[in-house]
N, C-alpha and C positions, 0 to 999 in steps of 0.2 A: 504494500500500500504506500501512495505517494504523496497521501491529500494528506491534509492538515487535519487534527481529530480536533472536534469545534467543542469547547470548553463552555458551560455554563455551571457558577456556582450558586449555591443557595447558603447566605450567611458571610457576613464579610467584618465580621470580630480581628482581632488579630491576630491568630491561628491565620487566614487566610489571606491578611493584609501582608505580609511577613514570611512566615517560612514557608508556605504552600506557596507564596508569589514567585518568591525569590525560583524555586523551581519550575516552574508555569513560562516565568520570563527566558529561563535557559532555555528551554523546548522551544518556545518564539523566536529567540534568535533564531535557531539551526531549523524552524519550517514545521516543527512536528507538531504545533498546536497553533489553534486560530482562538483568543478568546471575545466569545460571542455578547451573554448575558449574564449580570450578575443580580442577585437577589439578594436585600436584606429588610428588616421590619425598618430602619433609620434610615428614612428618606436624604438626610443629609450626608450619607453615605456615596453619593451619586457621583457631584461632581469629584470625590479623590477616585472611585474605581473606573468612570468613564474619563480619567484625563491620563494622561501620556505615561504615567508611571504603571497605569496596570493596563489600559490601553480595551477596557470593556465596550464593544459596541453600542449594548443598550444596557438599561438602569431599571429592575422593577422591586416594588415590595411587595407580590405575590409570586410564590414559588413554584404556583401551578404555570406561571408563566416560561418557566425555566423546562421544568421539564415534557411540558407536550410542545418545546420551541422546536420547528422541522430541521432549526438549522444549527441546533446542539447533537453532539455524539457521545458524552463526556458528561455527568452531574456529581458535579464536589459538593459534598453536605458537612457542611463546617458550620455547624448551627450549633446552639447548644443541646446539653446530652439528649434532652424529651421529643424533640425534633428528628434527630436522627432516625428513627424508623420510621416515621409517618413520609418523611419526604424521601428516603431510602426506596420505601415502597412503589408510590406516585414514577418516581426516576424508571424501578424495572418493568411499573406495570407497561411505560409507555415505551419501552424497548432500545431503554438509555444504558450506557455503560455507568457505572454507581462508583464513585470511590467515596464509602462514609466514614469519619472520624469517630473514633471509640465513646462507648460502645456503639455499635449498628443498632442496634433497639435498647431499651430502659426495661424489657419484659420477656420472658422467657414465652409468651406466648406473640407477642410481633417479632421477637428472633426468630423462633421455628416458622411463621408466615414466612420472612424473608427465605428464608433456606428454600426454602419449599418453591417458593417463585423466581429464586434464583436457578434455578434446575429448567423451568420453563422458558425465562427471558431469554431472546435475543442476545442480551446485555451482560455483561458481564459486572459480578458485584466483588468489590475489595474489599474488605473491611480492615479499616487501623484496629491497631497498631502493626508499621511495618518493622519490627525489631529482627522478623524471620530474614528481612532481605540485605543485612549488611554481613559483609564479607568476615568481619572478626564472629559473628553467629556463628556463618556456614562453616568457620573453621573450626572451630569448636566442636560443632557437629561432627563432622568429616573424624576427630579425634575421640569423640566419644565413641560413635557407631564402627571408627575403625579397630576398637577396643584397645584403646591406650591407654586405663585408666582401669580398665577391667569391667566386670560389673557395677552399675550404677545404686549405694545404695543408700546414700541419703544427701539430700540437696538444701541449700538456704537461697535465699532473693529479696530484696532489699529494695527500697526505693519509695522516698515520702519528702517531704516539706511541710512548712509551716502551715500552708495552704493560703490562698484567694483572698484577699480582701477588695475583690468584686466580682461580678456571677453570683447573684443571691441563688441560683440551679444550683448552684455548688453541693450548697448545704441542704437543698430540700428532696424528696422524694425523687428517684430517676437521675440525683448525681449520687456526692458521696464520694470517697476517697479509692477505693476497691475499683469502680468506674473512672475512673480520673487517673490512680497513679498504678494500683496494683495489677490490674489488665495489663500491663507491658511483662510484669513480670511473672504472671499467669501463664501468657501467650509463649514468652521462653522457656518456661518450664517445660510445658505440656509438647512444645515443640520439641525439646531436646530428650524427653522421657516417655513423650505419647501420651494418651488419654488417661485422666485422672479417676478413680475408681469411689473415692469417699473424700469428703473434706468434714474437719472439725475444727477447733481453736475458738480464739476470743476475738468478738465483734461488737464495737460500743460505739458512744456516742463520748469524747472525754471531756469535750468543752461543749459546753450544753449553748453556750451564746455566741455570737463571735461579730465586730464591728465589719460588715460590708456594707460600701459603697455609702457611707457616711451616719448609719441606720444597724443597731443595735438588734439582731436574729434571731431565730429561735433555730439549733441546728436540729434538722430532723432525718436526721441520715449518717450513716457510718463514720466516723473521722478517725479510729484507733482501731487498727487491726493484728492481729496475730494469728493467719492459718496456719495449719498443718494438712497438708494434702498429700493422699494415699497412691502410689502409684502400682503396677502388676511386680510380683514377684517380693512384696513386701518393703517399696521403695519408699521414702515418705521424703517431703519437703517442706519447710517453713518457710511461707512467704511473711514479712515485717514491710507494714504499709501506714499512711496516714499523714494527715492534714496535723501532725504533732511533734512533728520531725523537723528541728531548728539549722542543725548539719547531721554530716556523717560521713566519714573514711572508711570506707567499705565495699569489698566487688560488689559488685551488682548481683551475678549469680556464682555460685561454688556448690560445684557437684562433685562427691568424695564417692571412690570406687574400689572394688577390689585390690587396684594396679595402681591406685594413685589418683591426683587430686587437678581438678581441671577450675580454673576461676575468670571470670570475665571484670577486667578492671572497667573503671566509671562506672557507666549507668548501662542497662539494656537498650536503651534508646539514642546514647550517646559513649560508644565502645572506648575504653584507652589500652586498646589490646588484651591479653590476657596471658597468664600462666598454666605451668603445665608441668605438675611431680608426676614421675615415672618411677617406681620403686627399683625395674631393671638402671634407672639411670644414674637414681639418687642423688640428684637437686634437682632445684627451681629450673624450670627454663623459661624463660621471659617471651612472650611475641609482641614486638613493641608496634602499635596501631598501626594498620597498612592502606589504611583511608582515613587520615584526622579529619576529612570535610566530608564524610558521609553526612548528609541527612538524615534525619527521620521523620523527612516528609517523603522519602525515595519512594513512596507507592504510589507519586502522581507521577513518577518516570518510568517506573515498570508496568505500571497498566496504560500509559500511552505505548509503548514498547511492543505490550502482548495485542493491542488495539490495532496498530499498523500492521502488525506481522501475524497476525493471525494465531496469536497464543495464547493458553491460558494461564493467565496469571498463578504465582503460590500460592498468593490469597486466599484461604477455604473457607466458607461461610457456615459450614460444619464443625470446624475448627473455633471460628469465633462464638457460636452458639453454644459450643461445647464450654468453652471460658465462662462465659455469661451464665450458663448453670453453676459453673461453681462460684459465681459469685451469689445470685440468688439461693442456692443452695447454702451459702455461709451466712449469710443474713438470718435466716431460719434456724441456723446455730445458733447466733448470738441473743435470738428470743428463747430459745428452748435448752438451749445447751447436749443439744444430743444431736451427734454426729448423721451425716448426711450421704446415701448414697448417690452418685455420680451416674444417670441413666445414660446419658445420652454418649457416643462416640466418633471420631475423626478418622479420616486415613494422615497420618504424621509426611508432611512433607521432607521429600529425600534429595539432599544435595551433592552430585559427583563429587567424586574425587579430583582436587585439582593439581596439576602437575608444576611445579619450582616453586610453592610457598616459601614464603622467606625463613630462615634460618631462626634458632631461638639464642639467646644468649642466656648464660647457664646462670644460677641464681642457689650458689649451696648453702643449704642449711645449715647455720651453726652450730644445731642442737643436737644433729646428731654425727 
């Protein structure tokens, strides 16, 4: 394919003022994208996305406008979280291609619709978080599944901040921190271990008020989290998430194996390479970041990618539904306190083997 894939977005916050642009704009340079129509409820939104910096044809604040437009291929849903499956939807019923920002629905029962209509559309549907498509992931992978570490048999993940002081969605029904931050580290789990079997842990609420957007709140939705999730073969994982998290020095994810200990530095959404014990090796081997400017907006470059070339994206909307029950499924913990089985299942995306990875630089242990 040689045409341009015509871009309409719905929601022009700064998720898509910003890092989704910044990507949108690279694909305009080089021809791969025409952006057409943009949608937001703030009318005063107009003239920054129809002027020269984002370069939108037209301007509306109806989104049904967006998606039956003849002359969209393409519907970015950067709304906030309650949004996202309503306009997700609308996108595949009219046989648009869908990239929506996390989660894809607020409900266990508009995820399983999407899944279900993603199977019948035309259109192909992404759902963020793209954590699966950066190259320090795939290597990761590559070294679990190539069995360097041996069997996999318990894992941690990490990843929170103080959280939002604006997006009152944040804090009410259909956001919540689990949604917002622990979905990235969900989605790497489940990707690098496969489908989750049970989740249990602790799920609160720890600051009950919180000052957004100049107005004193009521939080009614998760901010303090601590899963524990069950994998096949008696694998378990602690995810640590939350809107309660001031800093923190700590990989992102660390999966401890039979063979030795595999870690991904920074964040899952912002890689700083990672390390890699080998009990045959006996030290640290360091892989020092092999893309410092990856995005983790990359899934509006790989679904124009799959769009031209006629592929289908990694993106599984099986996968993302599968998350989404474990996170409604941990909610259900934190009222009842009794562990939750994991119905639903993915097929785990599989990444070649790639040939001349860069070298590690060795990192020995003092201790022993």
């Amino acid at each position: 394919m040689t045409n341009a894939v015509r871009i309409g977005v719905v929601g022009c916050g700064s998720v898509m003022l910003h890092a989704y642009s910044r990507q949108i704009n690279n694909l305009k340079m080089r021809g791969h994208v025409e952006t057409v129509v943009a949608c937001d409820v703030k009318e005063d939104r107009k003239p920054i996305v129809t002027g020269p910096e984002y370069g939108y044809q037209r301007f509306t604040t109806d989104f049904e406008d967006v998606v039956t437009a003849n002359d969209v291929d393409l519907v970015l849903v950067t709304t906030s979280m309650r949004e996202h499956g309503m306009v997700a939807r609308a996108a595949l019923e009219a046989g648009k291609h869908v990239l929506v920002e996390k989660p894809m629905a607020h409900t266990l029962e508009e995820a399983a619709a999407l899944v279900e209509l993603s199977r019948k559309s035309k259109g192909y549907l992404a759902p963020a978080p793209h954590v699966l498509l950066s190259p320090t992931y795939q290597k990761m992978w590559r070294h679990i599944h190539n069995g360097d570490i041996g069997t996999p048999y318990l894992a941690r993940a990490f990843y929170g901040w103080a959280g939002p002081n604006w997006g009152k969605w944040f804090y009410e029904p259909g956001g919540g921190s689990m949604f917002d931050l622990g979905v990235y580290n969900l989605v790497s789990l489940t990707g690098f271990l496969g489908p989750a079997k049970r989740v249990s842990g602790l799920i609160g609420t720890a600051i009950k008020q919180r000052l957004v957007e100049g107005e004193m709140i009521e939080v009614q939705t998760d901010d303090n989290v601590q899963l524990c999730v069950e994998f096949a073969n008696n694998c378990y994982a602690v995810v640590t998430t939350g809107f309660t998290i001031q800093r923190y020095r700590t990989p992102a994810i660390e999966i401890y194996g039979s063979k030795g200990t595999i870690q991904m530095l920074g964040d899952d959404w912002d890689p700083d390479g990672y390390e890699l014990w080998r009990n045959d090796v006996g030290a640290w081997m360091l892989y020092p970041e092999s893309d410092p400017n990856w995005p983790w907006t990359d899934g509006i470059n790989h679904l124009v990618h799959c769009i031209r070339s006629d592929e289908r994206p990694i993106h599984d909307p099986e996968h993302a539904y599968h998350v989404i029950e474990i996170i409604e499924k941990a909610r259900i913990v934190g009222k009842t306190g009794v562990a939750q089985t994991i119905e639903s299942t993915f097929t785990p995306p599989t990444f070649q083997t790639a040939q001349n990875e860069e070298a590690a630089h060795l990192k020995h242990d003092r201790t022993n």
